[in-house]
C-alpha positions as CSV (number, residue, x, y, z in Angstrom):
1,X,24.2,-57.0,-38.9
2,X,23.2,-53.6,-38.9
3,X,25.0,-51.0,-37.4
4,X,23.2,-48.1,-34.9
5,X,23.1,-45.0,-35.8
6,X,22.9,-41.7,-33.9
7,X,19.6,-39.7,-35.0
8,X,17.6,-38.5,-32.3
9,X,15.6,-35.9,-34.0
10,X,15.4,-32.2,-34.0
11,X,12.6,-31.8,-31.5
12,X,14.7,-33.6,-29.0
13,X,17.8,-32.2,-30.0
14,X,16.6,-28.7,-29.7
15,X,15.5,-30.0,-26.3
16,X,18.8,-31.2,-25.0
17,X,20.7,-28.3,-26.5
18,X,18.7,-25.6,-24.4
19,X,18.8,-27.6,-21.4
20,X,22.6,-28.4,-21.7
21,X,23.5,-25.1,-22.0
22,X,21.5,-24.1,-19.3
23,X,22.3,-26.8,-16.6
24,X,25.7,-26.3,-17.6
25,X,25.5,-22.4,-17.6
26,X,24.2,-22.4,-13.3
27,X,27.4,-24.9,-12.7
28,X,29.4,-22.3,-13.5
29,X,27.7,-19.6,-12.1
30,X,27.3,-21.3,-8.7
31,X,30.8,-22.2,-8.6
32,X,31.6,-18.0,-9.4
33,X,29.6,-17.6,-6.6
34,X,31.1,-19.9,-4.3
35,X,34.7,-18.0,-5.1
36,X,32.5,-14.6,-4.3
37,X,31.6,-15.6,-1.2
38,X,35.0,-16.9,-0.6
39,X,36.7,-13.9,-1.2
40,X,34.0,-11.9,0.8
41,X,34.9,-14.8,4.1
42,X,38.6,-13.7,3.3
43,X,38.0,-10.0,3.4
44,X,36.2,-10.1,6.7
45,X,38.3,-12.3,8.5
46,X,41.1,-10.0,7.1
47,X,38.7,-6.8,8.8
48,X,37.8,-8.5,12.5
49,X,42.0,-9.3,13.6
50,X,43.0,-5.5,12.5
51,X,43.3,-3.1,14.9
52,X,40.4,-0.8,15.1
53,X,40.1,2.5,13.3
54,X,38.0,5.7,14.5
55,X,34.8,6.2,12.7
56,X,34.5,8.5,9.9
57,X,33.2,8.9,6.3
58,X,35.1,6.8,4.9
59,X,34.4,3.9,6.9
60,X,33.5,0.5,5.2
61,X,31.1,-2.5,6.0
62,X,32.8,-4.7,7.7
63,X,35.3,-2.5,9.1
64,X,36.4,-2.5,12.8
65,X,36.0,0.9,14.4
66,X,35.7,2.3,17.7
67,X,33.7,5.6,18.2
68,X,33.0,8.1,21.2
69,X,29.9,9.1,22.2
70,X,26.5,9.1,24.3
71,X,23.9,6.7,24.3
72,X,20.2,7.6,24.0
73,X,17.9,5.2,25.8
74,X,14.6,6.8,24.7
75,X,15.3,6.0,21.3
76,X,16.0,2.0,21.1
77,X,14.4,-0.6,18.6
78,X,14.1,-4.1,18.9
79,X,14.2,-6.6,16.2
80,X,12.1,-8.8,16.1
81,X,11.8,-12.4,15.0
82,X,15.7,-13.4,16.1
83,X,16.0,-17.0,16.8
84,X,19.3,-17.9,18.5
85,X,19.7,-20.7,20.8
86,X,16.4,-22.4,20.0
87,X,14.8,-19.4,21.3
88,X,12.7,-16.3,20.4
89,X,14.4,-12.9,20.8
90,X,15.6,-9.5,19.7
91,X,18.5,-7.8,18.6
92,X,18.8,-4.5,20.7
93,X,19.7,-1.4,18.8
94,X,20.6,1.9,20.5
95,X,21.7,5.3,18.8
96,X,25.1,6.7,20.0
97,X,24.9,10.3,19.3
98,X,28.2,10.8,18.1
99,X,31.0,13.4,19.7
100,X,32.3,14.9,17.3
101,X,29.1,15.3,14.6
102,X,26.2,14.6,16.4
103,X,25.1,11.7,13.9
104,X,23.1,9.3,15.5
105,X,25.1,5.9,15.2
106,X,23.1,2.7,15.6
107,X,24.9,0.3,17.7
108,X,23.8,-3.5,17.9
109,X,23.9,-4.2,21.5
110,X,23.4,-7.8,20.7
111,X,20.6,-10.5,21.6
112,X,17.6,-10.3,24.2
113,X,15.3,-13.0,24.9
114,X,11.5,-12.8,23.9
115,X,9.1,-12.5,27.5
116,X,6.2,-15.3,27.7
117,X,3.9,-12.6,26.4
118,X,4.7,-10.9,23.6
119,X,2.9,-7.4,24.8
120,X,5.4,-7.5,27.6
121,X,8.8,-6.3,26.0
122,X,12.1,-7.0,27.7
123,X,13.9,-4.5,29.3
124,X,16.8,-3.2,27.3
125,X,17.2,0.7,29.0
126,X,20.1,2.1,29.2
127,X,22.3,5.0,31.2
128,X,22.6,7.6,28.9
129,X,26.5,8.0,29.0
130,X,29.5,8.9,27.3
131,X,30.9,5.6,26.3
132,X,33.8,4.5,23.9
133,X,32.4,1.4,21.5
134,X,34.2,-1.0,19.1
135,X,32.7,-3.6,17.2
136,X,32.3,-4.0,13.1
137,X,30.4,-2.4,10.6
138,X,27.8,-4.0,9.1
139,X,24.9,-2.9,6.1
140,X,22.0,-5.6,6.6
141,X,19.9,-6.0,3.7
142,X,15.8,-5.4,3.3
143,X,15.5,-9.8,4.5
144,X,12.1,-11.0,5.2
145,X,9.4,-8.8,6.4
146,X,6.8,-10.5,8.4
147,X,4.2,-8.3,8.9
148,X,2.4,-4.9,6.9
149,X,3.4,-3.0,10.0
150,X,7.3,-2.7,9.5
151,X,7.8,-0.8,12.8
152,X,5.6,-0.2,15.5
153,X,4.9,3.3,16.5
154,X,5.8,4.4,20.2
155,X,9.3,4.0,21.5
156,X,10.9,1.7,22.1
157,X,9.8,0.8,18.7
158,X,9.6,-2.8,17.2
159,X,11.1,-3.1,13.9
160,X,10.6,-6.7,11.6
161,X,13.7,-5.4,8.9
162,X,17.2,-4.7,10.8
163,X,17.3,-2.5,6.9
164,X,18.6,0.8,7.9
165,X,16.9,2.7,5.1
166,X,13.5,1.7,7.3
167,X,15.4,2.4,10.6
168,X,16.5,5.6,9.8
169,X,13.2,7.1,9.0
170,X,12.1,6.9,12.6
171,X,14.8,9.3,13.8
172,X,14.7,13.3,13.0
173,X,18.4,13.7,12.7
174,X,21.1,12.1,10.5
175,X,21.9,8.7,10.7
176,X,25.3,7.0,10.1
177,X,24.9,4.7,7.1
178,X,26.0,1.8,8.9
179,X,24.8,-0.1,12.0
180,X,28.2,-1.1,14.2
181,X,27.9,-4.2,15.7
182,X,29.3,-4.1,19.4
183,X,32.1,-6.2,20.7
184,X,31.3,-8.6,23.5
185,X,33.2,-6.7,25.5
186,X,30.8,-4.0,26.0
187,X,29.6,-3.0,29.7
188,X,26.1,-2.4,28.4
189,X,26.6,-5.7,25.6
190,X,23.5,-7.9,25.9
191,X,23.8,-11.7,24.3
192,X,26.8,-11.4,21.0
193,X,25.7,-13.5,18.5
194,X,28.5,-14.1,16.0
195,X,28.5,-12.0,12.6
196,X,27.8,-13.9,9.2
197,X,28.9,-11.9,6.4
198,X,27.3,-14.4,3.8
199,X,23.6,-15.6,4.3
200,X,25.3,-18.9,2.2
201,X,28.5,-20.4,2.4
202,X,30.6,-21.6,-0.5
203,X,30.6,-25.4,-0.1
204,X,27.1,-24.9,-0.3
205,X,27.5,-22.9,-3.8
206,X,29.9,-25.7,-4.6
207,X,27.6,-28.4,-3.5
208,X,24.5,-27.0,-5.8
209,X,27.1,-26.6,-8.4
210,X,27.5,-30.1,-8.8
211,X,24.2,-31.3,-8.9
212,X,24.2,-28.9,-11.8
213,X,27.1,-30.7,-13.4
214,X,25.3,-33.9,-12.9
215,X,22.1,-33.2,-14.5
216,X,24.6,-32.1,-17.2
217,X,26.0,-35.2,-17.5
218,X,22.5,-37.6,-16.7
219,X,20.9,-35.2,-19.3
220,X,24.0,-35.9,-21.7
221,X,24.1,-40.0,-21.1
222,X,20.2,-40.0,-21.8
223,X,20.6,-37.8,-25.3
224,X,22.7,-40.5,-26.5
225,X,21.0,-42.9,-25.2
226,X,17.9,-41.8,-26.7
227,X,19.6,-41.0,-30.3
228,X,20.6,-44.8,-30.4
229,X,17.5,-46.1,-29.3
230,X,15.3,-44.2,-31.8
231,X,17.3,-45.4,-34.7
232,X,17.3,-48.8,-33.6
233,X,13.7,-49.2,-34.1
C-alpha cells in the first residue's frame, strides 16, 4: 500500500504561510490591545475614588479636579447627536472662566434631551456665578462628524465633534486643554451619563482575538489537509 505524502505545492504554500503569519500576527495584537485597554480601565478607576486635586498645568485626562470660577451662559455649545436612553439629545458644555487665570474651562454639564423640532433648542441657560466644580478630565477625540457644517454659527452654537481642537476655535481667549466632566452633584448638572474611557472593552479585544486564533488553526487543519490530498491523487 502506498504511503501519503505531504506536498502541497509552492503556490499554496506561499499562500498559507502569508496568511498564517498574518492571522496569527492580529491574535496577538488584539490580545496587546485588550491588556492596553485593561490597564487604561485600571488607571481610571484608580483616578475617579482619589480625592480631588485643584486644577492646574499639570493636570492629566482623567484626573479628578475641582476648580473655582464663573460660568458664562452666552457662550454654551450643544453636542449634537447624543443618544442616551433610547433618546435623541445633547451634551451641554459651558465655559467656566477660571479665578485665578481667566482660562476659559469647558465643563460638561451632562445630557439634555432633543425638542420635537429640531429648530427649537432646549434650554440649557445658566446664572452666571461663581461656582466651585469637580468632576474628571477628559480629552475626547475627533469621532464621527456628521455634517460639513462642524459648528453652527450664532450662540449657543451646535457642535457635531465634542474635539476640543474645533471647540476652541469658537472662543477669543485661551482655552484649557481639557473638557472637565461635572460630577452629578452639580446644582446646575443636567442628565450624568457615565464616563467610558475606552470606546472598546477588552473581552471584546479578547473575543476578536480568538476568532483570529481560529482562523489560525482552521487555516492550519486545511493546509494539511490539502498537502495530503494533493499527493494522494
Amino acid at each position: 500500500m502506498k504511503k501519503n505524502k505531504f506536498n502541497p505545492g509552492i503556490r499554496i504554500t506561499i499562500f498559507f504561510v502569508f496568511f498564517a503569519i498574518l492571522f496569527f500576527s492580529l491574535g496577538l495584537w488584539q490580545i496587546e490591545r485588550g491588556q492596553f485597554k485593561n490597564q487604561i480601565l485600571i488607571e481610571f478607576e484608580k483616578n475617579i475614588t482619589k480625592n480631588p486635586s485643584y486644577l492646574n498645568a499639570n493636570s492629566e485626562k482623567w484626573d479628578r479636579v475641582f476648580v473655582e470660577g464663573t460660568w458664562i451662559n452666552s457662550k454654551q455649545i450643544y453636542i449634537d447627536n447624543v443618544i442616551y436612553g433610547g433618546a435623541a439629545g445633547y451634551k451641554v458644555l459651558t465655559p467656566l472662566q477660571i479665578k485665578e487665570t481667566n482660562e476659559l474651562l469647558l465643563v460638561d454639564r451632562g445630557w439634555i434631551k432633543q425638542n420635537e423640532y429640531r429648530d427649537n433648542l432646549p434650554n440649557i441657560k445658566i446664572v452666571e456665578e461663581e461656582v466651585f466644580v469637580t468632576g474628571i478630565l477628559e480629552l475626547p477625540e475627533l469621532g464621527l462628524v456628521l455634517s460639513d457644517d462642524i459648528v453652527t454659527n450664532a450662540w449657543p452654537k451646535v457642535s457635531q465633534t465634542k474635539n476640543l481642537e474645533v471647540l476652541a476655535n469658537e472662543y477669543k481667549q485661551s482655552v484649557y486643554p481639557m473638557i472637565l466632566v461635572a460630577d452629578p452633584v452639580l446644582k446646575n448638572s443636567l442628565e450624568y451619563i457615565k464616563i467610558v474611557p475606552t470606546n472598546m472593552t477588552p473581552v471584546k479585544h479578547y473575543g476578536y482575538s480568538a476568532q483570529w486564533f481560529l482562523m489560525f488553526t482552521v487555516l492550519c487543519l486545511m493546509y494539511v489537509f490539502y498537502g495530503f490530498k494533493r499527493n494522494a491523487k
